[in-house]
BALOBA-1460 file (C-alpha; in Angstrom, 3 decimals):
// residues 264
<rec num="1" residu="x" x="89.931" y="95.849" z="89.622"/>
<rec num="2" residu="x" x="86.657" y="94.985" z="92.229"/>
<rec num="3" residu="x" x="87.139" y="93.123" z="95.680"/>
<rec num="4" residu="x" x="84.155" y="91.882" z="96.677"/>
<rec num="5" residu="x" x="83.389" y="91.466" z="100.627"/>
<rec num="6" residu="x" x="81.686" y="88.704" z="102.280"/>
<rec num="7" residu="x" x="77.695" y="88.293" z="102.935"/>
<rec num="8" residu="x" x="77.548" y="90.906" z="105.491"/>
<rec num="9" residu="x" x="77.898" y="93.280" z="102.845"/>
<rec num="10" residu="x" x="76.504" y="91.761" z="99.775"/>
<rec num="11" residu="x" x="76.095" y="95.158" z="98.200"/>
<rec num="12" residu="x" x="79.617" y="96.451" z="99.076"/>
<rec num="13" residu="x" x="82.454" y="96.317" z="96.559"/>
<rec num="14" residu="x" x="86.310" y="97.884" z="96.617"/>
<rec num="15" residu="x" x="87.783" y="98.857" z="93.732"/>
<rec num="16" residu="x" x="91.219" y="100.244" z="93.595"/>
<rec num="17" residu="x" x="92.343" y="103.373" z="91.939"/>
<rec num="18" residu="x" x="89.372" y="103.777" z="89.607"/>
<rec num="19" residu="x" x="89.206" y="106.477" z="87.239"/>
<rec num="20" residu="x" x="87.788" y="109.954" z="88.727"/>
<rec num="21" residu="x" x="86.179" y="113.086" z="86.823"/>
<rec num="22" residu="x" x="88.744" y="115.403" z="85.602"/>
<rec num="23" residu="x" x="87.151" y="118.355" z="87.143"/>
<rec num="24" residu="x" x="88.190" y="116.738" z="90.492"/>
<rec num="25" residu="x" x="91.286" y="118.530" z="92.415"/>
<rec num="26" residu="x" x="93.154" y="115.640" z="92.926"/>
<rec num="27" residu="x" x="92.835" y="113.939" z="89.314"/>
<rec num="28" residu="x" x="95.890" y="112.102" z="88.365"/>
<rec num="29" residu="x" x="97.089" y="110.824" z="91.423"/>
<rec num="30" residu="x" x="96.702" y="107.116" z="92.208"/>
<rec num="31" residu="x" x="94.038" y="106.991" z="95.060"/>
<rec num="32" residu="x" x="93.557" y="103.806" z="97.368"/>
<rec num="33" residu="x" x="91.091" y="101.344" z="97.978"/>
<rec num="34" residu="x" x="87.506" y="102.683" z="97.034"/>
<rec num="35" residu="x" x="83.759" y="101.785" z="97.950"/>
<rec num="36" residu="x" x="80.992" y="101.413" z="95.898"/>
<rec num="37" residu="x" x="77.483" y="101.200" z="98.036"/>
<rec num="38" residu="x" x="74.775" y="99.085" z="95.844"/>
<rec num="39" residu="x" x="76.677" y="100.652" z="92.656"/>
<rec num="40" residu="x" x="76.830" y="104.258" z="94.040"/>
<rec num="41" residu="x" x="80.974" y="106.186" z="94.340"/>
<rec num="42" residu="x" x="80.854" y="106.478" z="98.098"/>
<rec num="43" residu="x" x="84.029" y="108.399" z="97.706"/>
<rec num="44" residu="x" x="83.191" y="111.071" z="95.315"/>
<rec num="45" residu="x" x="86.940" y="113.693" z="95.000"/>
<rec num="46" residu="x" x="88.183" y="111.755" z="98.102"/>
<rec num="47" residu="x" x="91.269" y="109.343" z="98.118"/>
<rec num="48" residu="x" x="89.735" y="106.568" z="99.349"/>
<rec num="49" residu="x" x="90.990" y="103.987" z="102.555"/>
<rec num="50" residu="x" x="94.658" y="104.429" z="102.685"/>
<rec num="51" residu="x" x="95.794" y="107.141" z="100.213"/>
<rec num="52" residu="x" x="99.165" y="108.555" z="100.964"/>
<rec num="53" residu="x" x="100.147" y="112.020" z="100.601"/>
<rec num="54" residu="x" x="103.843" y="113.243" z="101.439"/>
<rec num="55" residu="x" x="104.721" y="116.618" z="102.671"/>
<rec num="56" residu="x" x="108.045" y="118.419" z="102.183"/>
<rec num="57" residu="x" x="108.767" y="122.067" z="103.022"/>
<rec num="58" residu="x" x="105.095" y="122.837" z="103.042"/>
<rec num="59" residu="x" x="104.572" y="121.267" z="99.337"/>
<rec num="60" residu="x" x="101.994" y="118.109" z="99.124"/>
<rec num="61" residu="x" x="103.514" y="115.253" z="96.819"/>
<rec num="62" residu="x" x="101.212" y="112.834" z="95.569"/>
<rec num="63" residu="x" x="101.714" y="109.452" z="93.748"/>
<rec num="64" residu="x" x="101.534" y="108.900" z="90.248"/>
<rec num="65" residu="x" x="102.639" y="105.211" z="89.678"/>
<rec num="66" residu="x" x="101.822" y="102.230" z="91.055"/>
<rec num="67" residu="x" x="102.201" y="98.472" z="91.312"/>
<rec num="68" residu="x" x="99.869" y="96.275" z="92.693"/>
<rec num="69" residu="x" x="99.379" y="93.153" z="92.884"/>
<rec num="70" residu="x" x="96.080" y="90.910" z="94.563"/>
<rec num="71" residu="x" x="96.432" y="87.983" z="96.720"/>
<rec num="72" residu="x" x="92.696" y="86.368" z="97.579"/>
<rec num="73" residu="x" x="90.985" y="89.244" z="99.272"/>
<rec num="74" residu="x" x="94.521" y="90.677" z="99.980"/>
<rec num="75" residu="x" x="95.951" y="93.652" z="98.184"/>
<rec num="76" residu="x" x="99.977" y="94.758" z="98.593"/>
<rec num="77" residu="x" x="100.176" y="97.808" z="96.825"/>
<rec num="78" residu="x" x="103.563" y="100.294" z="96.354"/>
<rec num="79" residu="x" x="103.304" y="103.669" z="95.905"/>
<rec num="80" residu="x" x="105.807" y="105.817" z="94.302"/>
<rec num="81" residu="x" x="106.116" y="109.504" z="95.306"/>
<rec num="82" residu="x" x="106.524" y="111.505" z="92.387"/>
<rec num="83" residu="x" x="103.675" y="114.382" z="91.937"/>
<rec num="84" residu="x" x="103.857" y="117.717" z="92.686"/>
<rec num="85" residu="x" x="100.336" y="119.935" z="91.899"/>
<rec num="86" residu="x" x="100.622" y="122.894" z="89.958"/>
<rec num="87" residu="x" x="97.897" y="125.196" z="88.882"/>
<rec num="88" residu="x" x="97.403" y="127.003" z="85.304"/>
<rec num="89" residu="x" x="95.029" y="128.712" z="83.583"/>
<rec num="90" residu="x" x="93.112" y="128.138" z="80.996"/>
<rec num="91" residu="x" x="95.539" y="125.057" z="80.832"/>
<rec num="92" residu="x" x="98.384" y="127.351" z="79.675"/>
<rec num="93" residu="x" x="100.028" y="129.606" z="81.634"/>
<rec num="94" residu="x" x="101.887" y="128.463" z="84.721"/>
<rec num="95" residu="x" x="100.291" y="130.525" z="87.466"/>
<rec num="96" residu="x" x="101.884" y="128.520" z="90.811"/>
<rec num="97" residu="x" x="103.447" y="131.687" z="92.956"/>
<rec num="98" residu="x" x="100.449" y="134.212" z="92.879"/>
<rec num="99" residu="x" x="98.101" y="131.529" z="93.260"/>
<rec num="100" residu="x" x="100.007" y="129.836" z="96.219"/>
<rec num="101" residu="x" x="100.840" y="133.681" z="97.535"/>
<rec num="102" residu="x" x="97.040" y="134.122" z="97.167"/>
<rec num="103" residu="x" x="96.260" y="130.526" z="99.062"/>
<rec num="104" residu="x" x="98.404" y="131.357" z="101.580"/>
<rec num="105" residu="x" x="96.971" y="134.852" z="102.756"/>
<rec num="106" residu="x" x="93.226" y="132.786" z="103.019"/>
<rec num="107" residu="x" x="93.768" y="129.343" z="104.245"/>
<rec num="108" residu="x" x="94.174" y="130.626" z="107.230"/>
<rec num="109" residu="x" x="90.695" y="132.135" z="107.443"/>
<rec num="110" residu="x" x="89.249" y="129.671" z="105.495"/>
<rec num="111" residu="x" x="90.280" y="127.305" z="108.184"/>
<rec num="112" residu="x" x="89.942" y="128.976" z="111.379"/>
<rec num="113" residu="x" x="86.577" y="131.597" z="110.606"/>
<rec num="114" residu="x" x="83.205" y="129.702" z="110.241"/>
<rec num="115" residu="x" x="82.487" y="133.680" z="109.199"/>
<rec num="116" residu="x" x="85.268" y="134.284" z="106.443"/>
<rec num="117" residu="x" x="84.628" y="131.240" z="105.302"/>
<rec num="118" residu="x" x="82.458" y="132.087" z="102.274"/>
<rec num="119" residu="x" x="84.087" y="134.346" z="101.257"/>
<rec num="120" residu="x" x="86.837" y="131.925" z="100.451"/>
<rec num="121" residu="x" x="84.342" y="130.044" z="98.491"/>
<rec num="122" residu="x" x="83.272" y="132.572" z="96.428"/>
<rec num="123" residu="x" x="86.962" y="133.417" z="95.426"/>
<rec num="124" residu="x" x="87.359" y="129.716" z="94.935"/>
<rec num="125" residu="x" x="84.339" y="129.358" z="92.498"/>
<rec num="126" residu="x" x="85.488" y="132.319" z="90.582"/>
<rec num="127" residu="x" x="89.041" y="130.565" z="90.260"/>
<rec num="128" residu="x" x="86.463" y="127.981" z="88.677"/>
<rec num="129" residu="x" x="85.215" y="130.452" z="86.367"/>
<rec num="130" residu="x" x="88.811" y="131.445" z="85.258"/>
<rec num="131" residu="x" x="89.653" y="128.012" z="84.569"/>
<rec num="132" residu="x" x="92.281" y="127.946" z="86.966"/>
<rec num="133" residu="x" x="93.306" y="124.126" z="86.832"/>
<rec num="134" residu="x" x="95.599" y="121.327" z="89.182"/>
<rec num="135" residu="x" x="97.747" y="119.532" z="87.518"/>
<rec num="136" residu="x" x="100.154" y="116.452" z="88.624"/>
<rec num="137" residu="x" x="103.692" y="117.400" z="87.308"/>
<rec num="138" residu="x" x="106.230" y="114.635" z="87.303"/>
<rec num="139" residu="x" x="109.448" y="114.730" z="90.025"/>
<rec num="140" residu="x" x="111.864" y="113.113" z="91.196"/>
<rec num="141" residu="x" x="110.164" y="110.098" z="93.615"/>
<rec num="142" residu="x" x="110.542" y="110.752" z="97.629"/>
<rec num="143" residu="x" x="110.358" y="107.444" z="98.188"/>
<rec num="144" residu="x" x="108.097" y="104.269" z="97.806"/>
<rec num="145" residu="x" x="105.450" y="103.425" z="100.037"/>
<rec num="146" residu="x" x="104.682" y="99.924" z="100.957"/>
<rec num="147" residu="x" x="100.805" y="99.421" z="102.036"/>
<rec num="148" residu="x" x="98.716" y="96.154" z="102.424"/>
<rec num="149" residu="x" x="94.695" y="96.110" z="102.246"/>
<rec num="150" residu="x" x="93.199" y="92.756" z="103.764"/>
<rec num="151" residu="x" x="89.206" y="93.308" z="103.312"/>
<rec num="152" residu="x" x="87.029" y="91.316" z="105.926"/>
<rec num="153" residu="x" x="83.284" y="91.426" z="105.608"/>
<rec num="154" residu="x" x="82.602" y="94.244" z="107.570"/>
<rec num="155" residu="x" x="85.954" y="95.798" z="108.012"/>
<rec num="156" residu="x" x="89.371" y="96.565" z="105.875"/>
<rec num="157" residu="x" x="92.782" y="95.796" z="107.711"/>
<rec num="158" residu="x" x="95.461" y="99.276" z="106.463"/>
<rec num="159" residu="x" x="99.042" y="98.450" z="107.085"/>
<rec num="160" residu="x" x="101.479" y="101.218" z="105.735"/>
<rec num="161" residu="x" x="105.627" y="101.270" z="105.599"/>
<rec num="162" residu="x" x="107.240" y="104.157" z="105.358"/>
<rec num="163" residu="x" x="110.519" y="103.597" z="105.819"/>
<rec num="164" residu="x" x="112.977" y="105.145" z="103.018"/>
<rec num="165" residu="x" x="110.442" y="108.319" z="102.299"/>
<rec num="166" residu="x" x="111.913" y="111.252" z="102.123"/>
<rec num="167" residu="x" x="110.018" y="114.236" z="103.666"/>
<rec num="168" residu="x" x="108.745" y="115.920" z="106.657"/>
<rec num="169" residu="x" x="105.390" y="113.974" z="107.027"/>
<rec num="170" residu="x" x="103.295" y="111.099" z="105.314"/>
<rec num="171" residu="x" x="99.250" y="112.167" z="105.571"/>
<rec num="172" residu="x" x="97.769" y="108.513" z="105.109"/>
<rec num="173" residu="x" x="94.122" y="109.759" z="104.033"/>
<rec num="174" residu="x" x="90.574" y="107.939" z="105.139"/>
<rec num="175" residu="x" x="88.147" y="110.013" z="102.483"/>
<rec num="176" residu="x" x="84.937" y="109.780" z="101.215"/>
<rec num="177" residu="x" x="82.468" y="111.623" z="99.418"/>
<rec num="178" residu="x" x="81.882" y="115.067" z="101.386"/>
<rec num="179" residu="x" x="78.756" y="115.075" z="99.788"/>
<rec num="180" residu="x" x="77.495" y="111.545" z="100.861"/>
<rec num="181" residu="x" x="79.025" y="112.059" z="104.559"/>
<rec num="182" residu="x" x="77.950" y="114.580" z="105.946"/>
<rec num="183" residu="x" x="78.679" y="113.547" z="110.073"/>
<rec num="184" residu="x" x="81.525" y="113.484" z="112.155"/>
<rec num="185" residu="x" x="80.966" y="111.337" z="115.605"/>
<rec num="186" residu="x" x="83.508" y="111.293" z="118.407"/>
<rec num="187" residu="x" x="83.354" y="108.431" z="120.547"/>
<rec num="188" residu="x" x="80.110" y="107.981" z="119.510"/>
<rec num="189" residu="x" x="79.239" y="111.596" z="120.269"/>
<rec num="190" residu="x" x="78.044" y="113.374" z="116.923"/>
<rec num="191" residu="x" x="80.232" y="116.622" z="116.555"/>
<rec num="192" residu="x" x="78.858" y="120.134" z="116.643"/>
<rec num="193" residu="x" x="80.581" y="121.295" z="113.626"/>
<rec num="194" residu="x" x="82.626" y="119.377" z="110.784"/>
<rec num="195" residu="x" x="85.222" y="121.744" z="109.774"/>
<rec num="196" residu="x" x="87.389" y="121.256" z="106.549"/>
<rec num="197" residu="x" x="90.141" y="119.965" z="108.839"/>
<rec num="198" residu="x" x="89.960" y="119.574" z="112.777"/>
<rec num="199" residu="x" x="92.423" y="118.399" z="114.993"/>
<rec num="200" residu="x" x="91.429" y="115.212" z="116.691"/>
<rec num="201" residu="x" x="92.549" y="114.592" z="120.126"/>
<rec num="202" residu="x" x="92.040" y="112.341" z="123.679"/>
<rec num="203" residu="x" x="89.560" y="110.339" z="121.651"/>
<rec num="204" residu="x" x="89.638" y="106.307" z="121.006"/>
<rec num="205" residu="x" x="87.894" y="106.810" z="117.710"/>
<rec num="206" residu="x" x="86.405" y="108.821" z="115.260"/>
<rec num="207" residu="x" x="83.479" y="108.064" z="112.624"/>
<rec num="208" residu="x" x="81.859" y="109.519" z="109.411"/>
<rec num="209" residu="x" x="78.361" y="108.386" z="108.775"/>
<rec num="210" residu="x" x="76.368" y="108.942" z="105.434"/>
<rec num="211" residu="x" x="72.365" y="109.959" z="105.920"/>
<rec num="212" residu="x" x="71.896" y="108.448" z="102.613"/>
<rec num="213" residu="x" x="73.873" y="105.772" z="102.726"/>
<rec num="214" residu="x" x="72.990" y="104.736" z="105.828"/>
<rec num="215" residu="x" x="76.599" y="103.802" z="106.634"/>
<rec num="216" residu="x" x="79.288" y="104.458" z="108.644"/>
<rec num="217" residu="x" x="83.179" y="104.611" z="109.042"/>
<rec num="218" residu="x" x="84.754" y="104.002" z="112.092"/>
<rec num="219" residu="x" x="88.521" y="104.474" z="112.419"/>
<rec num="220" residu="x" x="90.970" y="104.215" z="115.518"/>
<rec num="221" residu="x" x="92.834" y="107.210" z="117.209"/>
<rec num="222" residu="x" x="96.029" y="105.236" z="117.007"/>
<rec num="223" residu="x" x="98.056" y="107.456" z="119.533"/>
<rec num="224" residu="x" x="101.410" y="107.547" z="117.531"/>
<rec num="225" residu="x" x="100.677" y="110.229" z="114.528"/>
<rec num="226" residu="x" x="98.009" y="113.250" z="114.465"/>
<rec num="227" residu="x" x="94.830" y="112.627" z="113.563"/>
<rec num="228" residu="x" x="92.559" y="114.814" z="111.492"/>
<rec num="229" residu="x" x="89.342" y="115.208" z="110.058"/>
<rec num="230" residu="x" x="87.767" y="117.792" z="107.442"/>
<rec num="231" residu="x" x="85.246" y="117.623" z="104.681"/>
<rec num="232" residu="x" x="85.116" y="119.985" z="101.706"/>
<rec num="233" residu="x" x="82.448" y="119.845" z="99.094"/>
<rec num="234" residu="x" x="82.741" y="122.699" z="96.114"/>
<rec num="235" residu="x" x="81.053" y="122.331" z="92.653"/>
<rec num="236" residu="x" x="83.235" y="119.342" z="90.552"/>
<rec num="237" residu="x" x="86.282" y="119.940" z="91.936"/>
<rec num="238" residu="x" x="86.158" y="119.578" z="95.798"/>
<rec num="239" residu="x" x="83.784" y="116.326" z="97.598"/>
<rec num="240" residu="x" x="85.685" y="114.614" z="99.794"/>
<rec num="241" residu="x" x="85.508" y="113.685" z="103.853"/>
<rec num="242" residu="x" x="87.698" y="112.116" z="105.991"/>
<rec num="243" residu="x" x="89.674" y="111.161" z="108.812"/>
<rec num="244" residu="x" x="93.850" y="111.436" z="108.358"/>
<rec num="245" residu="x" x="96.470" y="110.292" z="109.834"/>
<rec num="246" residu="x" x="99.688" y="112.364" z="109.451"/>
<rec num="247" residu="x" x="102.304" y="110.202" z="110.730"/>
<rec num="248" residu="x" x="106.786" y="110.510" z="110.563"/>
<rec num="249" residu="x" x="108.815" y="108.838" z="107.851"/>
<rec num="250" residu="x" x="110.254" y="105.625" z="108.604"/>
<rec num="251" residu="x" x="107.876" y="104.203" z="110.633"/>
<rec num="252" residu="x" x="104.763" y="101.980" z="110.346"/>
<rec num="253" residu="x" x="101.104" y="102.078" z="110.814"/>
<rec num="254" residu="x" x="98.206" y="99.792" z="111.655"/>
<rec num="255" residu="x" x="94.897" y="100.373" z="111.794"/>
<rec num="256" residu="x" x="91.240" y="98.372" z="111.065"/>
<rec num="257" residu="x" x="88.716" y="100.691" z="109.381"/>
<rec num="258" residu="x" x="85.318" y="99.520" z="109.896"/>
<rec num="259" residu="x" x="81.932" y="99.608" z="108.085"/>
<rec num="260" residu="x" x="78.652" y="99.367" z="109.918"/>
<rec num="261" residu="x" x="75.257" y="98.849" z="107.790"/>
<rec num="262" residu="x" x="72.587" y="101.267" z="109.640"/>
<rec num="263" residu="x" x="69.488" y="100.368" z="107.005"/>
<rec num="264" residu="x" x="66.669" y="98.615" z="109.076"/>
């Protein structure tokens, strides 16, 4: 289903949830409200403007189902919380404790070491290689989320309830193609590196801007919830960037994200 925004942006539609490669990591899971730039994905792997993403005991849960419905340029959407990723290979045998022992040991460096850091990659592109695969397995739903899109012509209005979720933390995801945006600015201050995920702090805002595009994302430090940003871009499976928001359950968040046109 395509939104359309207003004259400012003749050549910018939203379309929600569409259908992603199945080489991409998160493959499966229902994503939010997504870009398209003169007919070009701008959001490649990436969830798109308000993806959620629960966390429980360490374990991301993703949603699965849906139901939306479209009011004008309005869109309420509910998310149920009912996917749990779980890797195999060679699309048979359950491999989920040594991989995640395995993940464990080199997030850390992946994360923290700009010189470790390919390292990482190469073990990730021979997981590639072995056909190591995600896949969304059913659960039992940690809640519903309850999220509202209202799409201006230059902007798009989030509002997210999270009241009755059950788990530690809700990320609410902001992300884009990795491969397309390629900045981070801080208050308008372009950042020396753009890590796969950064802690963002005493800021008033954060944006992404795409070199090819020519476009960029602006989003609010909203004070109540952590904010984060990261891009990763690996082969098929990994293109995403983005600025997070990883906020308590049972409460509420607001926030405009907004789109400025930088072609002359």
């Amino acid at each position: 289903m395509f939104l359309r925004a207003d004259s400012r942006f003749s050549h910018l539609t939203w379309e929600f949830n569409p259908s992603s490669d199945p080489c991409y990591e998160i493959h499966g899971a229902v994503r939010g409200l997504c870009p398209r730039v003169c007919g070009v994905d701008a959001v490649g792997e990436g969830i798109g403007v308000g993806g959620v993403i629960a966390v429980n005991n360490d374990t991301p849960f993703f949603p699965l189902d849906s139901n939306v419905r479209i009011h004008g340029h309005k869109l309420v959407c509910s998310y149920v919380i009912n996917g749990k990723p779980a890797k195999y290979i060679l699309d048979r045998r359950r491999i989920d404790r040594p991989y995640s022992l395995l993940h464990r040991a080199l997030t850390p460096l992946y994360l923290r070491s700009f010189l470790t850091r390919p390292l990482y990659v190469y073990l990730m592109a021979v997981r590639t290689i072995l056909g190591i695969r995600n896949r969304f397995e059913r659960t039992k739903p940690l809640g519903v989320v309850e999220a509202s899109y209202v799409i201006g012509d230059n902007y798009v209005d989030v509002g997210i309830n999270l009241d009755g979720v059950d788990a530690d933390g809700v990320f609410v995801a902001n992300e884009f193609s990795g491969r397309l945006f390629t900045q981070l600015y801080i208050d308008g201050v372009k950042a020396r590196r753009f890590e796969p995920w950064m802690e963002i702090t005493g800021c008033r805002e954060a944006t992404l801007y795409s070199p090819y595009l020519r476009i960029s994302v602006t989003l609010p430090n909203l004070g109540s919830c952590k904010m984060l940003a990261g891009r990763e871009v690996l082969a098929r499976r990994l293109d995403w960037a983005g600025v997070s928001y990883l906020a308590k359950p049972n409460t509420s968040l607001r926030y405009r994200v907004v789109l400025r046109n930088h072609a002359a």
